[in-house]
C-alpha positions in Angstrom: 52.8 42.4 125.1 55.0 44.8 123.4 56.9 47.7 125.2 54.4 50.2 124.0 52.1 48.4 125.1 53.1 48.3 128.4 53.5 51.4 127.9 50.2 52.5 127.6 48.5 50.7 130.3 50.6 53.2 132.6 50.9 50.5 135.2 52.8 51.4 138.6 53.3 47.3 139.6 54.1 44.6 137.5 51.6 42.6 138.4 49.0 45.5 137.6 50.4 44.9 133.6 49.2 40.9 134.5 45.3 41.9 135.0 44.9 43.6 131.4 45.8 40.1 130.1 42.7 37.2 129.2 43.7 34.1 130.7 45.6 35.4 133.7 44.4 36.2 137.4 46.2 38.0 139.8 45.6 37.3 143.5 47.0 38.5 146.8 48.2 35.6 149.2 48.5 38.2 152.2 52.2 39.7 151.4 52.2 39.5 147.6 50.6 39.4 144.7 50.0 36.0 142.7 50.0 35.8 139.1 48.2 32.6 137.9 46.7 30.7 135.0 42.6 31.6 135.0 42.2 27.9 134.4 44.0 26.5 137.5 43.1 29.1 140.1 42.7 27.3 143.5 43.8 24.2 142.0 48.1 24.6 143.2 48.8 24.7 139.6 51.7 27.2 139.4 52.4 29.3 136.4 56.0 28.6 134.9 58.4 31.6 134.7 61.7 32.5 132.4 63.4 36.0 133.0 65.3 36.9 129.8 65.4 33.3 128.9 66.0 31.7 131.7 64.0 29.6 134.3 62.5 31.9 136.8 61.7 30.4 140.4 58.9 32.9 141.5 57.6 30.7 144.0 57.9 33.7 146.9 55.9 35.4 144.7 58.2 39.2 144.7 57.9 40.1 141.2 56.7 43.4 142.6 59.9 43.7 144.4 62.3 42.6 141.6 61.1 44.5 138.7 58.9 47.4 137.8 56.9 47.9 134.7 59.4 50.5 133.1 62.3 47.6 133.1 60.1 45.3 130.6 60.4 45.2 126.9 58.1 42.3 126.2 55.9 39.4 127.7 55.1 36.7 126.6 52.1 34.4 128.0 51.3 31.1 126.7 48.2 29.5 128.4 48.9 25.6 127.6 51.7 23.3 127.1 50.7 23.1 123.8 51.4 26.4 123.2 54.3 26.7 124.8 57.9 26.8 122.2 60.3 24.1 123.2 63.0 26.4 124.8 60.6 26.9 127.4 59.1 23.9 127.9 59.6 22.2 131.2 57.5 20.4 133.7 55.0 23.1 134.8 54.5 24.2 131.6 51.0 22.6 131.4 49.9 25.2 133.4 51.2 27.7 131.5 54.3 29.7 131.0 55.4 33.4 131.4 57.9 35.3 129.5 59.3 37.7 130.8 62.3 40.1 128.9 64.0 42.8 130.4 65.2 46.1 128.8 68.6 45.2 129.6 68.2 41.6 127.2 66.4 43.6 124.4 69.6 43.6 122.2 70.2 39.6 122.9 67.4 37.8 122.4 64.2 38.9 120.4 61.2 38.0 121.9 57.8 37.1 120.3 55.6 39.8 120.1 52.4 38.7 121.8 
C-alpha cells in the first residue's frame, strides 16, 4: 500500500489499514489487536515484521500504541516465503512477512509499492 492509499481508507488505527488487505485477519486477543496471515489463523503461526528495514518483534502485539496511520508511507505484505525478497527473509517468513516504512525513512530506503 502506497501513502495515498492509506490515505484514502481514512483509518484512525493501524491495524484498521490491515483489514482492507486480502490475505490478512485482524483479531483482538483481549488487550490488542492481532494482525495475522488468513492462512495460519489459530494455527500460532506468527506474521514476520520489519519497521523501516529492520526486524520488528511485535510479539506484544502494540502496533496501535507505537504508530498511527498518518506516520506510514508504505506497506508491504508478502503472504509466503516464496514471496518474500531476501533482505527480509528470516525464519518466520513462511508465514508471511510485513513491511512496514515510516514517513520519517521515506527519503532512505524506497519501498515496493504493493
Amino acid at each position: 500500500l502506497t501513502r495515498e492509499d492509506i490515505e484514502k481508507q481514512q483509518s484512525i488505527l493501524l491495524t484498521d489499514v490491515f483489514r482492507t488487505i486480502p490475505g490478512l485477519t485482524v483479531g483482538f486477543d483481549g488487550s490488542n489487536y492481532i494482525v495475522q496471515s488468513a492462512r495460519s489463523v489459530g494455527s500460532g503461526c506468527q506474521v514476520q515484521w520489519y519497521l523501516d528495514g529492520s526486524p520488528y518483534d511485535n510479539s506484544s502485539n502494540d502496533l496501535d500504541q507505537m504508530l498511527r496511520p498518518d506516520d506510514i508511507e508504505a506497506i508491504e505484505v508478502y503472504k509466503s516465503a516464496s514471496e518474500v525478497p531476501v533482505q527480509f527473509q528470516g525464519r518466520d517468513a513462511s508465514c508471511g512477512t510485513i513491511v512496514v516504512w515510516t514517513k520519517r525513512s521515506a527519503g532512505k530506503a524506497k519501498p515496493k509499492s504493493q
